[in-house]
C-alpha positions in Angstrom: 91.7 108.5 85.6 90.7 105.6 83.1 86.9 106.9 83.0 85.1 103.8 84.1 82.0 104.7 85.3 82.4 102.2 88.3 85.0 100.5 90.7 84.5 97.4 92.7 80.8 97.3 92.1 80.1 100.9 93.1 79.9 104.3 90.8 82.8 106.2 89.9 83.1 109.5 91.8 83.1 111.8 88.9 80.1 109.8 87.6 78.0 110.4 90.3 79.5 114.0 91.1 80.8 115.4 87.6 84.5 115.9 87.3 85.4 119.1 89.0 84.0 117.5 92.1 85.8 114.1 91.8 89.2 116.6 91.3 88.4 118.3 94.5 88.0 115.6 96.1 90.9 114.1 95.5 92.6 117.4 96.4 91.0 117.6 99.6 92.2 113.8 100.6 95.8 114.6 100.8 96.0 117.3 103.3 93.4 115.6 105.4 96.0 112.3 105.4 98.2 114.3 106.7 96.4 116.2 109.3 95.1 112.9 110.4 98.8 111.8 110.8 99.8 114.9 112.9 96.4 115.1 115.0 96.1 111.8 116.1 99.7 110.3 116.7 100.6 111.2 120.3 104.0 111.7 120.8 104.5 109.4 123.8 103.0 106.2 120.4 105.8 108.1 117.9 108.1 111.0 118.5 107.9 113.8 115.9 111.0 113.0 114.2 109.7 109.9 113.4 106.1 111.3 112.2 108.2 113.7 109.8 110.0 111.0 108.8 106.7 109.2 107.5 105.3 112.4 106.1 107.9 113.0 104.2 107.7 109.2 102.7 104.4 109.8 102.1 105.1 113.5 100.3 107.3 111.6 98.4 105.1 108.5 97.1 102.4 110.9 96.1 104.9 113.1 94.2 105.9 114.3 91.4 108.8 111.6 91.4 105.8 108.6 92.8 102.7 107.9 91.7 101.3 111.1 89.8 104.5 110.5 87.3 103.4 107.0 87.3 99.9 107.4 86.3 100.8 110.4 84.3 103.0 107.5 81.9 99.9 105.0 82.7 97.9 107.9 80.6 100.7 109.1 77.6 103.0 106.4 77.6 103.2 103.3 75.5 103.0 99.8 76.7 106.7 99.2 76.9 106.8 101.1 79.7 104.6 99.1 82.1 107.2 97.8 84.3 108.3 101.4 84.9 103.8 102.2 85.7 104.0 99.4 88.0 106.8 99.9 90.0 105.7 103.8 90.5 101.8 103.4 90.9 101.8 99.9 93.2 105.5 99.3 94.2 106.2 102.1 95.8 102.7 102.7 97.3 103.6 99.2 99.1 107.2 100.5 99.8 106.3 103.3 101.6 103.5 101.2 103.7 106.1 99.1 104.6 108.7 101.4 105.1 106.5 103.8 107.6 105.7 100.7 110.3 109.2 100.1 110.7 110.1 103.8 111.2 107.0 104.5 113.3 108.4 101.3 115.3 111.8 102.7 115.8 113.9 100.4 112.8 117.1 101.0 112.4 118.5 102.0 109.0 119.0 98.3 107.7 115.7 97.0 108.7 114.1 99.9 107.1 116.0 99.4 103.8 114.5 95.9 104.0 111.3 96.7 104.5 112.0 98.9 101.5 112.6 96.7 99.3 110.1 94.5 100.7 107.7 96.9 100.2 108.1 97.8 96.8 108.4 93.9 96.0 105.0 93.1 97.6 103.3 96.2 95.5 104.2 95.4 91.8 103.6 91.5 93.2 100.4 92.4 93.8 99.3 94.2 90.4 100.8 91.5 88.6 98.9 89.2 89.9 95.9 90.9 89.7 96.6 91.5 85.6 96.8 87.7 85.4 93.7 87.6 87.6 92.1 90.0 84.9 93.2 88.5 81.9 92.1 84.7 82.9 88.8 86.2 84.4 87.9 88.3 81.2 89.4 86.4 78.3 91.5 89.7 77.5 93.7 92.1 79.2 91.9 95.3 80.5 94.5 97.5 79.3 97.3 97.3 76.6 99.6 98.7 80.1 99.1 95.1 82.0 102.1 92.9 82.7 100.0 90.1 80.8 99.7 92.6 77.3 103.1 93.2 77.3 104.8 89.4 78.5 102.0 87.0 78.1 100.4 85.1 81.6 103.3 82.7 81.9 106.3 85.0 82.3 103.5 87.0 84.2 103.2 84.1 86.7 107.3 83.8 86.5 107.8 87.6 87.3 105.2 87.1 90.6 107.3 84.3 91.8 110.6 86.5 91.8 108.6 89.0 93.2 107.9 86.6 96.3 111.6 85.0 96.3 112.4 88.3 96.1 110.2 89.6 99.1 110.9 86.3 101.5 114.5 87.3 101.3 114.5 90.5 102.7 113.0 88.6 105.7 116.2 87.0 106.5 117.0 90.1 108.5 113.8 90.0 110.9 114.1 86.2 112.1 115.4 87.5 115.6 111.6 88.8 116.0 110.3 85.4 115.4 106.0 85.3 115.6 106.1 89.1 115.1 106.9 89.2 111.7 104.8 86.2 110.4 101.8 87.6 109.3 103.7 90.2 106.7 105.9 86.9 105.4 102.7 84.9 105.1 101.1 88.0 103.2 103.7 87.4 100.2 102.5 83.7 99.7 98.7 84.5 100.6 98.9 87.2 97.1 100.1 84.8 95.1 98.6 81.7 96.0 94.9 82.6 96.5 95.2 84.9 93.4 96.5 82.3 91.0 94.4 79.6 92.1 91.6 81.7 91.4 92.6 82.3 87.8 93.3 78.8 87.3 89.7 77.6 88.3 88.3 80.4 86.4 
């Protein structure tokens, strides 16, 4: 969608394939996700009403209403609306990761709201930390869409430590689980940390 001609060190798709190939196979990804899902998930590991509960979460992220209205502002839109980019391309992608563990392990409705907001919380903390990441690493923002562009680095880093306050207290509901739930409240300080002491030694 931005045109680079690499990612992460390796080509771009529609660089080494042209771009009606790089469409495809995009096209082609969806459907096989959720064959995958159906195929593989034995019923006695999830019963179907919770597998169409997650596919339709997923329908949804992927939407019209998720992420392709998201990048679709990321490409036409102006830089004002970046909060609205990241909350639709990252926050709900991490939303709905969240949000399908606990109904694939049988939540009820409040600890899947939690992990809802949790979710969504833990995806814009994550690109904003990574714009700051960009921005200290190149000596300029990558895009005039970044958090940085539009706020600057410091109300950058201010708006990733809501994020985490914000993220840590939808935990208060998941004590009674104790060790289970530690790794996912350790993620929140692990993205923020590790990233910002990067960019500060940078």
């Amino acid at each position: 969608m931005d045109d680079d001609l690499s990612h992460r060190g390796q080509p771009s798709n529609h660089a080494v394939l042209g771009m009606d190939l790089a469409i495809l196979s995009g096209d082609v990804l969806f459907p096989l996700g959720f064959r995958h899902i159906v195929s593989y998930t034995h019923t006695y590991l999830a019963p179907q009403t919770q597998l169409l509960h997650v596919i339709t979460e997923i329908a949804r992220v992927v939407g019209s209403t998720g992420m392709v209205v998201g990048q679709f502002v990321d490409l036409d839109g102006s830089p004002n609306t970046v909060e609205f980019i990241h909350e639709k391309k990252y926050g709900e992608m991490g939303e709905f990761s969240a949000v399908c563990g606990g109904l694939l392990a049988g939540g009820d409705v409040d600890e899947v709201q939690r992990l809802r907001r949790y979710g969504k919380a833990v995806g814009i903390l994550y690109q904003v930390v990574d714009d700051v990441l960009e921005a200290k690493g190149k000596g300029k923002e990558k895009t005039e869409k970044s958090y940085v562009a539009v706020y600057g680095v410091d109300r950058a880093v201010e708006a990733a430590e809501e994020l985490r306050a914000e993220a840590k207290r939808e935990f208060e509901g998941f004590k009674k689980y104790g060790d289970k739930v530690l790794t996912l409240y350790s993620f929140v300080d692990y993205a923020v940390d590790r990233g910002f002491t990067f960019a500060n030694k940078v």
